[in-house]
C-alpha positions in Angstrom: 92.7 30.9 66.1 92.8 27.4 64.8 92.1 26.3 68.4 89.0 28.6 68.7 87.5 27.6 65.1 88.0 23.8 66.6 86.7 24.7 69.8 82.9 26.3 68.0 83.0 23.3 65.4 82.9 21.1 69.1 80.1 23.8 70.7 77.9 23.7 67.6 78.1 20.4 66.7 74.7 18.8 66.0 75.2 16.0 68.7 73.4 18.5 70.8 70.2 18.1 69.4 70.5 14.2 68.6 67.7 13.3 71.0 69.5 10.1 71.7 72.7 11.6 73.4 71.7 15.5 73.5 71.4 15.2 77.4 75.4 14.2 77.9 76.6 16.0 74.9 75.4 19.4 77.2 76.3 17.8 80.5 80.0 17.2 78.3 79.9 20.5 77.1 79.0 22.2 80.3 81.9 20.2 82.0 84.0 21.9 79.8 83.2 25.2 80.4 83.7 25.1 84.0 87.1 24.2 83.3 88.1 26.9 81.0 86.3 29.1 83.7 88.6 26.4 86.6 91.7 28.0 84.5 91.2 31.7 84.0 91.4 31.7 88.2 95.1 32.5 89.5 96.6 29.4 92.1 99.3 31.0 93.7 99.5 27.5 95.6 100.7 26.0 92.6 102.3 29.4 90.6 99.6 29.3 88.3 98.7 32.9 87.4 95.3 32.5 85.2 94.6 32.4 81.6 95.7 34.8 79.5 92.6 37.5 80.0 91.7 37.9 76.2 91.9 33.8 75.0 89.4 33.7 78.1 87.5 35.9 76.9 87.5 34.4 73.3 86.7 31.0 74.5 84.1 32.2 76.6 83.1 34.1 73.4 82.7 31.0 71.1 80.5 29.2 74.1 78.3 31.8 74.3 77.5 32.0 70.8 77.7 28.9 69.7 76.3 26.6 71.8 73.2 25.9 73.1 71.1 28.1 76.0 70.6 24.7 77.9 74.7 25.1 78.2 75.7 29.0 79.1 72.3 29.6 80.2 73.4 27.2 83.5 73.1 29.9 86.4 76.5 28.8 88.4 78.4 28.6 85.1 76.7 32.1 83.2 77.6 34.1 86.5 81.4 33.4 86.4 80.8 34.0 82.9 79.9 37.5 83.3 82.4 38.2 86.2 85.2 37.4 83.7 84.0 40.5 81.2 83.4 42.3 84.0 87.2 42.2 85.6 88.3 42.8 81.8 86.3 46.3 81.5 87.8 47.2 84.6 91.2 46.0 83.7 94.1 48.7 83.5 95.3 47.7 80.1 93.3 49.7 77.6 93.7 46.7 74.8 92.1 44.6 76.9 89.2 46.2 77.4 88.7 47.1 73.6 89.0 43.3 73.1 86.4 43.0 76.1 83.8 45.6 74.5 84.4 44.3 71.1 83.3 40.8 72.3 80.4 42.0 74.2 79.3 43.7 71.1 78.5 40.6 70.2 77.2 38.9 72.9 74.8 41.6 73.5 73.5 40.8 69.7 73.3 37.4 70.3 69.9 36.3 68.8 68.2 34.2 71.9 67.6 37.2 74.3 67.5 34.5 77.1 71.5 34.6 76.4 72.4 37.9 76.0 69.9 39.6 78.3 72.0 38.5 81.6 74.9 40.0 80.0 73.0 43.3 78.9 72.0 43.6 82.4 75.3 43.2 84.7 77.7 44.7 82.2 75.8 47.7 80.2 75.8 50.3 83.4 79.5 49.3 83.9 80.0 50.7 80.0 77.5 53.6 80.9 79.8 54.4 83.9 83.4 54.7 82.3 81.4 57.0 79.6 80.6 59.4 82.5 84.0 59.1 83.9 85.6 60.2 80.2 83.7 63.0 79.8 84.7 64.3 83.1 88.1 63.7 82.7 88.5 64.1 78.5 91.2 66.2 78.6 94.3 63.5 80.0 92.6 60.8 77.6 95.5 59.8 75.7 94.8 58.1 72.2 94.6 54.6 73.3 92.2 55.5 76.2 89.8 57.4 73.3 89.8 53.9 71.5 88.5 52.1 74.8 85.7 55.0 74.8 85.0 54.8 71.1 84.4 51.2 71.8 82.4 52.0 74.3 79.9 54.0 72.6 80.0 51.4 70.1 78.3 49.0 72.6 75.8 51.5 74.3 74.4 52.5 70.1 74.1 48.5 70.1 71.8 49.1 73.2 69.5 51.6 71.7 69.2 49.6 68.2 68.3 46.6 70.5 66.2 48.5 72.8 62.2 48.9 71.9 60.8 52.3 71.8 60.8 53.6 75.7 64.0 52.0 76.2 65.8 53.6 73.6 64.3 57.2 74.4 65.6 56.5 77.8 69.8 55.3 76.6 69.3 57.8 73.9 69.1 60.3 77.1 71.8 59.1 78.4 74.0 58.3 75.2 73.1 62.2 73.3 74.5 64.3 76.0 77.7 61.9 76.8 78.4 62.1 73.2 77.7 66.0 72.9 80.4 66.0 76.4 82.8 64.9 73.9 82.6 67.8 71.3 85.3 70.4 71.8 84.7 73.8 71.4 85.2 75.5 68.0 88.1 77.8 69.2 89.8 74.9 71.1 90.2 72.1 67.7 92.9 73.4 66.5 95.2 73.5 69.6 93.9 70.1 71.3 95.9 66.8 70.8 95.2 64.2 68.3 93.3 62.1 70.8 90.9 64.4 71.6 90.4 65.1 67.8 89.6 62.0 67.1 87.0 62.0 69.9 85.5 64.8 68.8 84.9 63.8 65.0 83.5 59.9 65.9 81.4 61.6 68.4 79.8 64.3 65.7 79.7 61.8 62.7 77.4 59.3 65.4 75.5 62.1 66.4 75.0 63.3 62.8 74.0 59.4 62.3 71.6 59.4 65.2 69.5 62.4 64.5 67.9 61.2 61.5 67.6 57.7 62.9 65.6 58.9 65.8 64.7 62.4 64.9 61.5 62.8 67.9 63.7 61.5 70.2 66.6 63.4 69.2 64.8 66.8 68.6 63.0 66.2 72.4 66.5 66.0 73.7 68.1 68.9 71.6 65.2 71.0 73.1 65.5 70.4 76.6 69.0 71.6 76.7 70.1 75.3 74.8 73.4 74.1 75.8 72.7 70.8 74.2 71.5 72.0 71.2 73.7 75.1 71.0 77.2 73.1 71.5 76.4 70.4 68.9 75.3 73.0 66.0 78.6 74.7 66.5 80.2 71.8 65.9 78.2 70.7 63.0 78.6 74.2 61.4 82.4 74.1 62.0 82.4 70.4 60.2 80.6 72.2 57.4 82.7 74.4 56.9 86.3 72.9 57.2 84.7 70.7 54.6 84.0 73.4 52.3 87.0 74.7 52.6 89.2 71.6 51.9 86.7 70.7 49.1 87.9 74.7 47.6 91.2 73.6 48.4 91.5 70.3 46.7 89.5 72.3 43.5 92.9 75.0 43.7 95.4 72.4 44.0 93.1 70.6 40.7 93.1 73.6 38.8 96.9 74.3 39.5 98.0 71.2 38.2 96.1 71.6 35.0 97.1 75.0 34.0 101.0 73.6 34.1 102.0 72.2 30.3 101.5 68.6 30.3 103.7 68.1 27.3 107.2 69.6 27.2 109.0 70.1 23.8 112.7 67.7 23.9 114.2 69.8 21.1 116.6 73.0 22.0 115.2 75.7 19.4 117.5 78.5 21.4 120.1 78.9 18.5 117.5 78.1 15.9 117.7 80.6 12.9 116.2 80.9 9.8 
């Protein structure tokens, strides 16, 4: 980590607007990006097998945020940029790609759209994708798998906060039903595995979130689908209940506990006489 804070103090540092050596402070600066991109490649000529995927990724992370556009903005260096995220949401290891999506998040925030759009663009449909793939296939998820896909709805909400109005309607399309996908059916909770538990209950709470956050959107989408509409109010009115219950629960145990004495007497009165 100490590296990485050195490594933005360096990206940031004011020398890059110094109109008397701005020019070579981005030239320097752009040097040394194409060789952190130079060493995330394998060599098998010289047994060199890459960077470690995620300091790559957290390198590449501090560049892209910190530094100026005139540096990551540079087509033949922003291109290798994006092919590193890209092999890391495709890699096998699930932690990986968490740490991928949760550096995107980011990137996709970053506040010169000149940045971030390029990045929006040749990643987003790749997140999009695995979504799809998930919901098709929720039931083997296992619960580091359903931590990649919370991740990954994470990053497409980004999207639709980021979005103007006919965009989002459009990812909320896609986003509503992939989240509703998710939701088990009322019989099924109590016999499915943890993981897909804890898929269900992100995906309600966010669709919970959503509704009020873009109710004429939402309620168009809700009404174009019975099945839609009718899967997530089961789920809503099973949540509702469970809650009630476990708040009636909690209220027994409450009252329990107070009807025992709180204050026992020491003394043995059994052979007490008068």
């Amino acid at each position: 980590m100490a590296a990485l804070h050195a490594l933005k103090h360096l990206v940031s540092h004011p020398l890059a607007h110094d109109s008397r050596c701005a020019k070579q402070w981005v030239m320097l600066l752009c040097s040394t990006l194409g060789t952190i991109l130079d060493f995330a490649k394998s060599d098998s000529g010289v047994d060199w097998p890459g960077m470690d995927e995620v300091v790559t990724m957290l390198a590449l992370a501090v560049f892209i945020m910190s530094s100026p556009p005139a540096v990551v903005c540079v087509t033949n260096l922003q291109e290798p940029c994006i092919s590193v995220f890209r092999q890391a949401l495709q890699s096998d290891h699930c932690m990986v790609r968490i740490k991928c999506l949760q550096t995107l998040l980011s990137i996709f925030q970053h506040p010169c759209r000149r940045v971030a759009t390029p990045y929006i663009q040749g990643l987003s449909p790749i997140v999009i994708e695995h979504l799809y793939v998930a919901a098709s296939t929720k039931d083997t998820l296992t619960e580091t798998q359903v931590a990649v896909v919370v991740e990954e709805m994470k990053v497409v909400e980004s999207l639709v906060q980021l979005a103007d109005e006919t965009h989002k309607f459009t990812l909320l399309k896609i986003l509503v039903p992939i989240m509703v996908s998710y939701l088990l059916e009322v019989t099924a909770v109590p016999s499915s595995s943890r993981a897909l538990k804890t898929l269900h209950e992100y995906a309600l709470q966010r669709l919970i979130k959503i509704g009020p956050q873009h109710p004429e959107s939402f309620r168009s989408i809700m009404s174009s689908s019975s099945q839609l509409k009718s899967r997530l109010s089961e789920a809503v009115k099973h949540s509702q209940q469970n809650t009630m219950q476990a708040n009636q629960d909690k209220m027994q145990t409450t009252f329990s506990q107070a009807a025992v004495p709180t204050i026992k007497l020491k003394m043995d009165f059994s052979n007490f006489t008068r």
